[in-house]
N, C-alpha and C positions, 0 to 999 in steps of 0.2 A: 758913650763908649768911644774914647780916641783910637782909632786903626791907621794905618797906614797901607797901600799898598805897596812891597816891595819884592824885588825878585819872581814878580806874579801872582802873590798870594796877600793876604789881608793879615796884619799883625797888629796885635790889642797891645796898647805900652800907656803907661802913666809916669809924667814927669812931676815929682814932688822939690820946693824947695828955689831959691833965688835964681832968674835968670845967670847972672852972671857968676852962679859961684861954679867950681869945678867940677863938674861931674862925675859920678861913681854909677857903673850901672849893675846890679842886682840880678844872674841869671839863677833860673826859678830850678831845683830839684827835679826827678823822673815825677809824672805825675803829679807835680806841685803848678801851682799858678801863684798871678803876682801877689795875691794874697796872704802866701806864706811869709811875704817881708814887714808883716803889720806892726811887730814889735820894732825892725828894727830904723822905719823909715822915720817916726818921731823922733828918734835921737842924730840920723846922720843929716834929715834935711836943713838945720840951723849950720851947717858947713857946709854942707855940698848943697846939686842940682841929682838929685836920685831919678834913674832911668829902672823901671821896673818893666818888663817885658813878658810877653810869653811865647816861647819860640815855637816853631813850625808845629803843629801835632799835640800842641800842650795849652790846656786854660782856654782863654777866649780866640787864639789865633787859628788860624784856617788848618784843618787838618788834611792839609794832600795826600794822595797814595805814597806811602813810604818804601822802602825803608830810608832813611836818614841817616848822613854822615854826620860828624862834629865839623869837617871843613864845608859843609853845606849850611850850617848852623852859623859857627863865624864868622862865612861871608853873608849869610840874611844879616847876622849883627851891623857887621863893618855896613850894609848897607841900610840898614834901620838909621846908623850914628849919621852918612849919607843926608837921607832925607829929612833929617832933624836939625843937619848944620851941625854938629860935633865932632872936632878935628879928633879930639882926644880925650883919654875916661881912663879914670882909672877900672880895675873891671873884675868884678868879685860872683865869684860862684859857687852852690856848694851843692856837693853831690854830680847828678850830671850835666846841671850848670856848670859846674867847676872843671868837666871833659870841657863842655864847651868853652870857657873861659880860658882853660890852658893853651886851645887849640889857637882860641883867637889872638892871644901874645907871640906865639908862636906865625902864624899868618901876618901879621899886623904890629911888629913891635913897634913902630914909630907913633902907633895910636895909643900905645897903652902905656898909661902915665904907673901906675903899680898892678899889679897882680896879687889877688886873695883868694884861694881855693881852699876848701873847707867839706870835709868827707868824700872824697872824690876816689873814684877805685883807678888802680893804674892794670888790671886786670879781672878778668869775669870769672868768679867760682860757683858753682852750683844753684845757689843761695841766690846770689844777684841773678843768673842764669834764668832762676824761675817767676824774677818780679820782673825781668826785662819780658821775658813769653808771656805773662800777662798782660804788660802795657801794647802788646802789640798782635794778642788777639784783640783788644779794642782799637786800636787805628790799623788796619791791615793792609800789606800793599797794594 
């Protein structure tokens, strides 16, 4: 299981795909791990170098006392890319990968080669409200 530590915590990431081709990296869904990218990593690693991760609280990586911001998220990323050697990535999210993802083009536009977010809320209605109170009576500050 590849970890990393960064920012003081341990993060689980798998790189699929040619040293030298360009990078895309994959953030994982509320509750999703890298696992949820299974269909889509056969078709992008013959072009790219795919970075699949699982950020703070989610899938294999260390779960600290939270709560967790998205600019606390995309600087673990910027520093995940850091200790990997990766100047630059294009950087696709969907869901609350995709908060994350926003944040971090936003933090970091000189690192981010394009930008792809995919079902991502730009605010919390009831509904999300009650799947957010869920994820976080299992990791609690």
């Amino acid at each position: 299981m590849p970890t990393l530590n960064v920012n003081g915590i341990d993060f689980y990431y798998e790189l699929h795909g040619a040293d030298n081709a360009p990078v895309v990296v994959l953030s994982n869904g509320i509750l999703a791990a890298t696992s949820s990218w299974f269909n889509q990593v056969p078709v992008l690693k013959p072009y790219f170098r795919v970075l699949l991760y699982d950020c703070r609280g989610q899938g294999q990586s260390a779960h600290p006392p939270g709560p967790y911001t998205f600019e606390q998220h995309a600087d673990d990323l910027a520093a995940l890319l850091d200790r990997l050697r990766i100047q630059r990535a294009h950087i696709a999210g969907i869901s609350y990968g995709g908060e994350i993802s926003l944040t971090f083009a936003l933090r970091y536009p000189a690192r981010t080669l394009s930008l792809f977010v995919a079902d991502s809320a730009s605010h919390v209605d009831s509904a999300l409200a009650t799947i957010i109170a869920a994820w976080r009576c299992r990791h609690p500050p």
